[in-house]
N, CA and C of each residue as an Amber inpcrd file, in Angstrom:
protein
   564
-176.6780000 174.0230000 114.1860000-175.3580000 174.3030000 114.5920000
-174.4010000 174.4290000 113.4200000-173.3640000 174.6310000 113.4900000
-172.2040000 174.8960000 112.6120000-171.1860000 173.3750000 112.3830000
-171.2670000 173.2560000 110.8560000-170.9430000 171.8050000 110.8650000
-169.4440000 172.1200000 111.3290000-169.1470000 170.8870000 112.0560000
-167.6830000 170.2880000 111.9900000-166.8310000 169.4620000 111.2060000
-165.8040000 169.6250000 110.3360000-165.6060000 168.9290000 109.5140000
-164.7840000 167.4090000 110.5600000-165.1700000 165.8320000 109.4160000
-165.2040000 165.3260000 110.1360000-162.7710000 165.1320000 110.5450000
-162.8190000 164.6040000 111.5860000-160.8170000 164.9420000 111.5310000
-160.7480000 164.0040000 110.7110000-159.2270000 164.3660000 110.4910000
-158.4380000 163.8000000 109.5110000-157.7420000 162.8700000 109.8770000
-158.0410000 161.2620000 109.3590000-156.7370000 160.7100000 109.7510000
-155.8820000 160.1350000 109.1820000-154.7160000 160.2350000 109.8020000
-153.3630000 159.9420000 109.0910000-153.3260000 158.4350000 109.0030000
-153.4050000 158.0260000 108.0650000-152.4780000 156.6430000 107.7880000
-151.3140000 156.3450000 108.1330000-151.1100000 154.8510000 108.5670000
-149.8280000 154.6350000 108.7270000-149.0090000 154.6410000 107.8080000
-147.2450000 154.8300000 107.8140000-146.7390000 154.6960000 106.9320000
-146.5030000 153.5650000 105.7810000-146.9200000 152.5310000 106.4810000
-147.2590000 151.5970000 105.3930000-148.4020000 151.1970000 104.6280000
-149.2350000 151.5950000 105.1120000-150.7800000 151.7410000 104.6400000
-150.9500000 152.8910000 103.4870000-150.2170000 154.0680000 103.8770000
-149.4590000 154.9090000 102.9880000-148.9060000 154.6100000 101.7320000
-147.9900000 153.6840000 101.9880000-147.0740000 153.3630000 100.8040000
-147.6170000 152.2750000 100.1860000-148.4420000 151.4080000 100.5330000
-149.0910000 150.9450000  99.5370000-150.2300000 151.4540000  98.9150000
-150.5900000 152.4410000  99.0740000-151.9550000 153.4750000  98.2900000
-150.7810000 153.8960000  97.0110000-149.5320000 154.2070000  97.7340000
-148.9120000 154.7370000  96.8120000-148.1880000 153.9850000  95.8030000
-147.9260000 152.9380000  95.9120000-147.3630000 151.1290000  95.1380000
-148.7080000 151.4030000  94.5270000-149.8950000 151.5300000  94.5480000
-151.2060000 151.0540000  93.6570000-151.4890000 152.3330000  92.8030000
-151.1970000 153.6600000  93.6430000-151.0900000 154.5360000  92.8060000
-150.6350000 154.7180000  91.6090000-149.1630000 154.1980000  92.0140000
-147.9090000 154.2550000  90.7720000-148.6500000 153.3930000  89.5810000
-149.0110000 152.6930000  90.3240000-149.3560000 151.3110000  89.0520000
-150.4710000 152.3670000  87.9320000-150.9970000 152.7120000  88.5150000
-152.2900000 153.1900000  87.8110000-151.4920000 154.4580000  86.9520000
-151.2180000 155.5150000  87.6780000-150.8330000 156.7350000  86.8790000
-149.4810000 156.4910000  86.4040000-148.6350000 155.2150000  86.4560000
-147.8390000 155.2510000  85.5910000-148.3710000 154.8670000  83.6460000
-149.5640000 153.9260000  83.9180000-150.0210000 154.1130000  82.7730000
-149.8480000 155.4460000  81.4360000-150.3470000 156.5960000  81.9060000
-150.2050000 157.6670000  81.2740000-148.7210000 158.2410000  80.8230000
-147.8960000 157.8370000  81.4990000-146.4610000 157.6790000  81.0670000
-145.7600000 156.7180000  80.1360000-146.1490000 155.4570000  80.4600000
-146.0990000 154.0990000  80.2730000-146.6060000 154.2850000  78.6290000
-147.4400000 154.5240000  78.2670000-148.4840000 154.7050000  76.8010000
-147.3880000 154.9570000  76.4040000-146.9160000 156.1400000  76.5970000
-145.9220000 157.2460000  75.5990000-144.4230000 156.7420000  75.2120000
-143.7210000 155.5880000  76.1700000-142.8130000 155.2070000  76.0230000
-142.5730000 154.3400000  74.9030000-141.1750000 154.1420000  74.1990000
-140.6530000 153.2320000  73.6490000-139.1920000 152.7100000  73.9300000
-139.1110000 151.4190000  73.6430000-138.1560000 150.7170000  74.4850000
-137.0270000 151.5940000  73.7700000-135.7910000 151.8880000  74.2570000
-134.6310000 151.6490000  72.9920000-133.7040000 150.4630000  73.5370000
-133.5690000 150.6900000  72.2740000-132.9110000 149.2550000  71.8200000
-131.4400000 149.2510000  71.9820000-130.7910000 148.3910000  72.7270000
-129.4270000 148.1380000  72.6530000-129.0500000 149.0700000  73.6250000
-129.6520000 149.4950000  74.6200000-129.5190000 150.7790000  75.8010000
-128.8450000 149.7020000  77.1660000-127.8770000 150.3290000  77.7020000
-127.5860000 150.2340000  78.9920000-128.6240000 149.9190000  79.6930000
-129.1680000 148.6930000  80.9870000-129.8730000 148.4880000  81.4940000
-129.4490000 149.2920000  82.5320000-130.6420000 149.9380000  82.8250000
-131.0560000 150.9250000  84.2900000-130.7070000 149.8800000  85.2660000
-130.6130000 150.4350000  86.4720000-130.4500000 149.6260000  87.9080000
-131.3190000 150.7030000  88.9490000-131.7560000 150.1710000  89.9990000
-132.0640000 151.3630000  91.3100000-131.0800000 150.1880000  92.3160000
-130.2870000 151.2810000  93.0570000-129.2450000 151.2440000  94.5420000
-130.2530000 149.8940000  95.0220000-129.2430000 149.5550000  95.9540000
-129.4080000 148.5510000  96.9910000-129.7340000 149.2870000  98.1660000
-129.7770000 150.8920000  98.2170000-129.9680000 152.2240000  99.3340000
-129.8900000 153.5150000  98.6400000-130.7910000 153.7110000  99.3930000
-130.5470000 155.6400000  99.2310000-130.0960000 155.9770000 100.8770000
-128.8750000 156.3770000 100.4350000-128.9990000 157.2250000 102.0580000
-128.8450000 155.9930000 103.0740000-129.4730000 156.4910000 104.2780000
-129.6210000 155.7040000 105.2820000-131.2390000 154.3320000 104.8060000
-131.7840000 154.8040000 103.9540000-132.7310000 153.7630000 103.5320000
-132.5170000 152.8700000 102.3890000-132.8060000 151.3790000 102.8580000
-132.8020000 149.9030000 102.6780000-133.6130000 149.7670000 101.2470000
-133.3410000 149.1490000 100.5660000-134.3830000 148.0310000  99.7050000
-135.3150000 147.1120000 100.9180000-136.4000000 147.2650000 100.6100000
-137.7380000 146.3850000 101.6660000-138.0920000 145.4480000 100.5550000
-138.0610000 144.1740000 101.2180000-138.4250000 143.1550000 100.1680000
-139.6880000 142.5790000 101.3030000-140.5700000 142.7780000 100.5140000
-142.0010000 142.3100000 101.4930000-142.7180000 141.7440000 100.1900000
-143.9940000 141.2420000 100.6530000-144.8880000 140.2640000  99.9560000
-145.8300000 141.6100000  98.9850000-146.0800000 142.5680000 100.2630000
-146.5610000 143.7010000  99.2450000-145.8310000 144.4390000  98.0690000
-144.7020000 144.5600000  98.7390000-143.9780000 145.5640000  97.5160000
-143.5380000 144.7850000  95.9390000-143.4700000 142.8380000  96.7590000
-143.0410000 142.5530000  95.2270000-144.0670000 142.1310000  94.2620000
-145.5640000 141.9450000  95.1240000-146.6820000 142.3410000  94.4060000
-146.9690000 143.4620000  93.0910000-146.6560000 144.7790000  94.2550000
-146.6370000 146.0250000  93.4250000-145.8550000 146.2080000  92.5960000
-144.9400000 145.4920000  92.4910000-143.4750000 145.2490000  91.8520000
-143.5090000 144.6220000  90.3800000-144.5640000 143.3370000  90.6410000
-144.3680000 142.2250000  89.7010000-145.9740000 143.3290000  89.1490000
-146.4590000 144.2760000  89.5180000-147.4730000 144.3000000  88.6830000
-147.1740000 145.7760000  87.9960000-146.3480000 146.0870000  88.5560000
-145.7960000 147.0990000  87.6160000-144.9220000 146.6870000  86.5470000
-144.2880000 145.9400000  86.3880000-143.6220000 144.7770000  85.6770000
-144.8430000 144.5220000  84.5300000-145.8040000 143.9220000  85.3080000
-146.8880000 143.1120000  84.2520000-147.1400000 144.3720000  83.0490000
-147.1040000 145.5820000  83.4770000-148.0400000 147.0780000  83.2400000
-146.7650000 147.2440000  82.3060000-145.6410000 146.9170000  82.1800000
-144.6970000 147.8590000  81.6310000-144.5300000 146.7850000  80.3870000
-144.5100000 145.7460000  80.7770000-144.0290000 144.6380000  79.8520000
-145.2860000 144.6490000  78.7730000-146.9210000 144.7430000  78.9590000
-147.6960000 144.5800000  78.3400000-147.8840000 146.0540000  77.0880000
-147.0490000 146.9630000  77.5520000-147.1120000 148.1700000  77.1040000
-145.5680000 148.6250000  76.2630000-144.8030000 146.8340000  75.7500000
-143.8310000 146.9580000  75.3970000-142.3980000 147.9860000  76.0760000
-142.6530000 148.1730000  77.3830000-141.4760000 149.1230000  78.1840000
-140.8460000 148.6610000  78.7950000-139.5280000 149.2860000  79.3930000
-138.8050000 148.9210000  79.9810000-138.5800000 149.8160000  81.4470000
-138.9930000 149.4750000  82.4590000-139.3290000 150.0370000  83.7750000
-138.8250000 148.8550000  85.4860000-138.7550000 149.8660000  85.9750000
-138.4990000 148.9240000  87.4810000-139.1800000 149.9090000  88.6530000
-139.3270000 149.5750000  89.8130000-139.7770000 150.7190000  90.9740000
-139.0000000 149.7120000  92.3390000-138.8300000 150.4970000  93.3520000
-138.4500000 149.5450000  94.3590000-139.3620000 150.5850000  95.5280000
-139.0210000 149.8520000  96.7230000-139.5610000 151.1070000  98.2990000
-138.2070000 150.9860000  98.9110000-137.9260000 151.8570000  99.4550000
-137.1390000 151.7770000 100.2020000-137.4170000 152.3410000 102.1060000
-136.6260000 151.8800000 102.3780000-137.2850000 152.3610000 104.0820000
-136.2900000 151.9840000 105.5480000-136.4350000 152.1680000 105.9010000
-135.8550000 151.4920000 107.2350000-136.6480000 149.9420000 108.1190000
-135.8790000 149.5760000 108.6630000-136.4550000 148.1280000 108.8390000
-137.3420000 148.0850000 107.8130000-138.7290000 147.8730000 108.4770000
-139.4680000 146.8660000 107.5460000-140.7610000 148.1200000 106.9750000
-140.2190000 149.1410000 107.3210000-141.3000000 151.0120000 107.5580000
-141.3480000 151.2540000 105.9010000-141.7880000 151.1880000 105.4880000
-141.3070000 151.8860000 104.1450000-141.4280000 153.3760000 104.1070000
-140.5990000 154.3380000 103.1130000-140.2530000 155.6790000 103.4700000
-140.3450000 156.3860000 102.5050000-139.6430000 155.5460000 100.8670000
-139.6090000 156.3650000  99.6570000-139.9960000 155.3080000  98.6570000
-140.3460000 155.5720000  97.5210000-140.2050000 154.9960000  96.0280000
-139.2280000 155.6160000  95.1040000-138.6640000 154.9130000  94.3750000
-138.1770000 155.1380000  93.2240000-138.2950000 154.5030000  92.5230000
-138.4540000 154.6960000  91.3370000-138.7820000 154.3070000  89.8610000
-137.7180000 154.3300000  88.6770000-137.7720000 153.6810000  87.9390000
-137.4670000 154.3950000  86.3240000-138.0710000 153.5230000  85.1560000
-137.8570000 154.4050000  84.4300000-138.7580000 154.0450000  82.8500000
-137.7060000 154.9320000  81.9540000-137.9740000 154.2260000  80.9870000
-137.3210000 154.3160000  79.3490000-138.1640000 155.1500000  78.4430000
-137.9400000 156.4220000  78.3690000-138.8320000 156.6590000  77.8000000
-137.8680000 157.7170000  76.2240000-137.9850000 157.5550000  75.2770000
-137.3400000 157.5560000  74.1260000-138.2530000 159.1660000  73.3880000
-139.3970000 158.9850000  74.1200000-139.9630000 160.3150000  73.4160000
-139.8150000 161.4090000  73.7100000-139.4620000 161.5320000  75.0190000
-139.1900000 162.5300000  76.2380000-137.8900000 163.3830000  76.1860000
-137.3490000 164.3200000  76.1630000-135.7210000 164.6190000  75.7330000
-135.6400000 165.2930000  76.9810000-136.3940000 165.7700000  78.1620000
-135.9260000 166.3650000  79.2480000-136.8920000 166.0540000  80.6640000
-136.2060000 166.2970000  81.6340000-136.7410000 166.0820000  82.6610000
-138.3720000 166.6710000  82.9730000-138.3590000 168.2660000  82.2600000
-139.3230000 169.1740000  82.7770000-140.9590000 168.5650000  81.8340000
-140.5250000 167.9170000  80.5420000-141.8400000 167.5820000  79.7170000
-142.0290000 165.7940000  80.2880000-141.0960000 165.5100000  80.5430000
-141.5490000 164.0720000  81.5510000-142.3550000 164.2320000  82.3180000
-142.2680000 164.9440000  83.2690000-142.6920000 165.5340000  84.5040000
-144.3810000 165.9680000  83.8460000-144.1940000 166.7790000  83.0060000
-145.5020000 167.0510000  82.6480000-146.7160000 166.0710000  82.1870000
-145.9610000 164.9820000  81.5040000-146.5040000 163.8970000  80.8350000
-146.8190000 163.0240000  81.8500000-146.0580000 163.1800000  83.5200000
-145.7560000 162.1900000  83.7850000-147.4720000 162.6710000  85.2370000
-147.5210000 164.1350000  85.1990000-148.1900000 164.7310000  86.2840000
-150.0390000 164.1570000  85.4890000-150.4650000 164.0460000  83.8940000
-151.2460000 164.0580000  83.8180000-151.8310000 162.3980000  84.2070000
-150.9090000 161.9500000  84.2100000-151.4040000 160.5210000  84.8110000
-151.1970000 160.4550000  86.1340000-151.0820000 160.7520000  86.4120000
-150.7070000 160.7070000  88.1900000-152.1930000 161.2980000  88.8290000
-152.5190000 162.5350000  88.2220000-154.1880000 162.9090000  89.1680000
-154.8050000 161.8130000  88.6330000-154.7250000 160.8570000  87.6390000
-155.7000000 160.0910000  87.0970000-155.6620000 158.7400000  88.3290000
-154.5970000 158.1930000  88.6960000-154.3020000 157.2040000  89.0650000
-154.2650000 157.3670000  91.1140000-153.5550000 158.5040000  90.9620000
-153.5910000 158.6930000  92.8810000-154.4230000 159.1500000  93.2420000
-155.2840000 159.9230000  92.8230000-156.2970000 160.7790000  93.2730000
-156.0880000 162.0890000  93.9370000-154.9890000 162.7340000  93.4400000
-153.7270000 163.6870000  93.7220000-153.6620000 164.2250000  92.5970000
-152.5370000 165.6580000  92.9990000-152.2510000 166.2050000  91.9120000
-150.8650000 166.5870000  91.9450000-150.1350000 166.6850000  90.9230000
-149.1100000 167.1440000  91.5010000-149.0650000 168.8890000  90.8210000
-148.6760000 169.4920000  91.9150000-148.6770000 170.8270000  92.0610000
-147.6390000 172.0370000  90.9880000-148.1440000 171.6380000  89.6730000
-147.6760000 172.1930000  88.5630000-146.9230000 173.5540000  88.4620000
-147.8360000 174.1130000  89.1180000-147.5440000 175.5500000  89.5980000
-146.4730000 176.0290000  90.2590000-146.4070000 175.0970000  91.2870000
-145.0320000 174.6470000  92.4080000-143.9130000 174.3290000  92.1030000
-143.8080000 173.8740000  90.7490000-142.5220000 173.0580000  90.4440000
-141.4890000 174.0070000  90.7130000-139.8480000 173.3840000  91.3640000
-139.1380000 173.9830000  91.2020000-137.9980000 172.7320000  90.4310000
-137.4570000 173.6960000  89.2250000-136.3040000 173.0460000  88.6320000
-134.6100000 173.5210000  89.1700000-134.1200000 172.2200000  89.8510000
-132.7940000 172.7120000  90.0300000-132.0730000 171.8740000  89.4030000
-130.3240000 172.3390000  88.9520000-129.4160000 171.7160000  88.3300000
-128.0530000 171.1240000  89.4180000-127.9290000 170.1790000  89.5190000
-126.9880000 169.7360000  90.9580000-126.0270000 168.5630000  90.4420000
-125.1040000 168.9420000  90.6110000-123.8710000 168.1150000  89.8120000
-124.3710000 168.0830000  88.5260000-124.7200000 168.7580000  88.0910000
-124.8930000 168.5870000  86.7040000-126.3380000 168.1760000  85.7560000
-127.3090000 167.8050000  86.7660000-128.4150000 167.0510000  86.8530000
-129.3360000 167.7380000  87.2590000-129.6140000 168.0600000  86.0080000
-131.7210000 168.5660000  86.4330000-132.2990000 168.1500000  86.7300000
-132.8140000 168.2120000  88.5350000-134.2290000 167.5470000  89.0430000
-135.2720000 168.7310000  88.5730000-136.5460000 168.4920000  88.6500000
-137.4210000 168.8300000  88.6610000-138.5490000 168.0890000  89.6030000
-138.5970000 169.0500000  90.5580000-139.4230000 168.8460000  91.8640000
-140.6970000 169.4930000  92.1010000-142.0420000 168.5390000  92.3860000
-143.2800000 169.5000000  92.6820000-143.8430000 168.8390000  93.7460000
-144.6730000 169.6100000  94.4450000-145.0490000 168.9180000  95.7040000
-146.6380000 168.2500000  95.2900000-147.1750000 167.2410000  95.9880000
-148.1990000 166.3820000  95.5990000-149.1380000 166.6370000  96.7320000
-150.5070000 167.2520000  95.9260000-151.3120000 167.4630000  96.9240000
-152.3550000 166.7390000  96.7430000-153.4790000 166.5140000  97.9700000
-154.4590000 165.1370000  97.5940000-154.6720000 164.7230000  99.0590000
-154.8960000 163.3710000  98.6860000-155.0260000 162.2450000 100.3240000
-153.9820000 162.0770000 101.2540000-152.3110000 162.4200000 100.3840000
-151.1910000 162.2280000 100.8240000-151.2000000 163.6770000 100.5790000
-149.9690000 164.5540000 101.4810000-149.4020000 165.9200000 100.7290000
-148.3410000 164.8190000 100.8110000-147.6670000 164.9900000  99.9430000
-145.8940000 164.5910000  99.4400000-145.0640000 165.3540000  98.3500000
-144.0820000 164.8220000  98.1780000-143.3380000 165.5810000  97.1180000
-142.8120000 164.3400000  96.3290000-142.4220000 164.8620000  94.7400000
-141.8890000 163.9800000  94.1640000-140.6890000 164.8670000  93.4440000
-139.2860000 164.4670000  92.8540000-138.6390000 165.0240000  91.7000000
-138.0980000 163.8470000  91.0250000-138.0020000 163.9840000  89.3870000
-137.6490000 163.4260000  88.1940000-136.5670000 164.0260000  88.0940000
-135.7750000 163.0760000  86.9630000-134.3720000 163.2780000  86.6840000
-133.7390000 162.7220000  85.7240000-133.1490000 162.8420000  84.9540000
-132.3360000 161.9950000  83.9380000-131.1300000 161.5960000  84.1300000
-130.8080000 160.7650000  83.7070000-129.4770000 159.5920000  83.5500000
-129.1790000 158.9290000  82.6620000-128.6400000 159.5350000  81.5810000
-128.0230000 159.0370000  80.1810000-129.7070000 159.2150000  79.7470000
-130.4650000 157.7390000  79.2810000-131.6080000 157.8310000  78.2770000
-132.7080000 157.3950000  79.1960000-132.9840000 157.3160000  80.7320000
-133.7340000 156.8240000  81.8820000-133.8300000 157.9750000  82.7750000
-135.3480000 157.9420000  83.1540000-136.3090000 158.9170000  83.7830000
-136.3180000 158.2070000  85.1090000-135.8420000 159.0840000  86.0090000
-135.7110000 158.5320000  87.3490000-136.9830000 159.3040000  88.4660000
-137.8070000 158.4940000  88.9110000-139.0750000 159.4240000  89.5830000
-138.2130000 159.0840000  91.3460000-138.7070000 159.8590000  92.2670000
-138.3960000 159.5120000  93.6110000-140.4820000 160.2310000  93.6930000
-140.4090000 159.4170000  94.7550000-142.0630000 159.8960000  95.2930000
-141.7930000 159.5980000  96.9810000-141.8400000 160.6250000  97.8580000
-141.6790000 160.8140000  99.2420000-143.2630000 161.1110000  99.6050000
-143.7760000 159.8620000 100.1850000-145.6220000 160.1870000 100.6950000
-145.3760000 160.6840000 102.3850000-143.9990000 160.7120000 102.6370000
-144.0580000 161.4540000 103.9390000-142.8020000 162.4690000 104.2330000
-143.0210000 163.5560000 103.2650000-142.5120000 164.3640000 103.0700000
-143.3690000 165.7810000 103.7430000-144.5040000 165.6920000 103.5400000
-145.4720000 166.9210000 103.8780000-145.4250000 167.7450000 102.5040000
-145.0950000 167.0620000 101.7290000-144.9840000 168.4500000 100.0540000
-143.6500000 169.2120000 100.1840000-142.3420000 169.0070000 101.5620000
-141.2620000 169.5830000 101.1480000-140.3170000 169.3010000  99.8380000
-140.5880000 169.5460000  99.0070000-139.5990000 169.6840000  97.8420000
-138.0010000 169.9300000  98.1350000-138.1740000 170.8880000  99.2460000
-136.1600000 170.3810000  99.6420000-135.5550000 169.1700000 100.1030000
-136.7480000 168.6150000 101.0580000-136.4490000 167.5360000 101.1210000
-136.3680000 166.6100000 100.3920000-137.1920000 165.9060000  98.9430000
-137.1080000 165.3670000  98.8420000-136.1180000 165.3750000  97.4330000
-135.7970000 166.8770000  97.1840000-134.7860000 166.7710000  96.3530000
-133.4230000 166.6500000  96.9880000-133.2210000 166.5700000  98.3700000
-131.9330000 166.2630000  99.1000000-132.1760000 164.3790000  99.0560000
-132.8770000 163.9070000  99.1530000-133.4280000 162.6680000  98.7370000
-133.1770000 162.1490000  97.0750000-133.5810000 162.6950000  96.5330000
-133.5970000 162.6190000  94.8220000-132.2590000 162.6190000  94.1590000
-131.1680000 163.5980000  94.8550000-129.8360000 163.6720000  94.6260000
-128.7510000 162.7290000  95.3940000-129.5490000 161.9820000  96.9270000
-128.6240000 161.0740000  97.2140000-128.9300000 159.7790000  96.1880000
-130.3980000 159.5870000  95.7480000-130.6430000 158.1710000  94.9050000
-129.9310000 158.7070000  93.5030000-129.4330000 159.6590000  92.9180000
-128.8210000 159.9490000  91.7550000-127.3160000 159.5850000  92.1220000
-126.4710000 159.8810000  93.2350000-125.2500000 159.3440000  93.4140000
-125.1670000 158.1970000  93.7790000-126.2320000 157.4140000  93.9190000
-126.3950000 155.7210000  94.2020000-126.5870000 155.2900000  93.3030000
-127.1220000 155.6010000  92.2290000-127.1620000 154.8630000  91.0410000
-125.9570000 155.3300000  90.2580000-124.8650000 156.0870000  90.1640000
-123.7790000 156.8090000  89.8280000-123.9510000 157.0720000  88.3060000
């Protein structure tokens, strides 16, 4: 007979977002290497919200939290990530890192995509990228294809690389750069 492939199933959204908390950990490495602290820099912050979505303080996320911490600190950097979500659902990540070698959003992104197939088991869709400029601020957005389709866009803010990663996006890049630009006016 004619094989059937076997279906696909969807993960929950939190089952989701922690593939993607373990993800980060891993393919931020390849980013993480390249960084150096600077010195005497404004400390980064991420919002208390993006949008209509919460900071989630759960046992998992401050796991993923404190071990991205462990990953950044052992690699001399300076980094944070949070989830954000509604009630207790988680919905988005955001990140940032210090990265001193990097002078623009679009070679972050690049530096930032070769660790990412290493670590998620994903890719992010190079080809796809679209760069837009919005208040002033170059995101650079590509959609993430793999186990999750999602989208992610990077961004700068003074001398800090701001990642957003949407694992339930479906790979819309409008969306999650309408996402990416509300966490850029939350962090002001």
């Amino acid at each position: 007979g004619i094989p059937v492939p076997p279906p696909q199933s969807r993960r929950s959204p939190a089952v989701r977002i922690v593939a993607v908390l373990v993800a980060i950990l891993v393919l931020s490495a390849g980013i993480l290497a390249a960084v150096t602290v600077l010195s005497g820099s404004k400390t980064a912050m991420l919002p208390d919200a993006v949008g209509s979505f919460q900071k989630i303080d759960s046992p998992n996320v401050r796991q993923a939290t404190d071990a991205f911490h462990a990953q950044a600190k052992q690699n001399g950097l300076e980094a944070d990530l949070t989830v954000y979500g509604t009630a207790a659902t988680p919905r988005i990540l955001l990140a940032w890192i210090r990265d001193a070698t990097v002078t623009d959003p679009d070679t972050a992104l690049t530096a930032f995509a070769s660790g990412f197939a290493q670590g998620f088991g994903g890719t992010i869709a190079m080809d796809q990228k679209q760069t837009q400029t919005v208040e002033g601020v170059v995101f650079v957005c590509a959609p993430v294809t793999g186990n999750t389709q999602a989208a992610l866009c990077l961004w700068q803010q003074r001398d800090v690389f701001y990642i957003l990663f949407d694992p339930q996006s479906d790979g819309n890049i409008n969306a999650t750069l309408g996402l990416s630009v509300t966490a850029h006016r939350a962090i002001g």
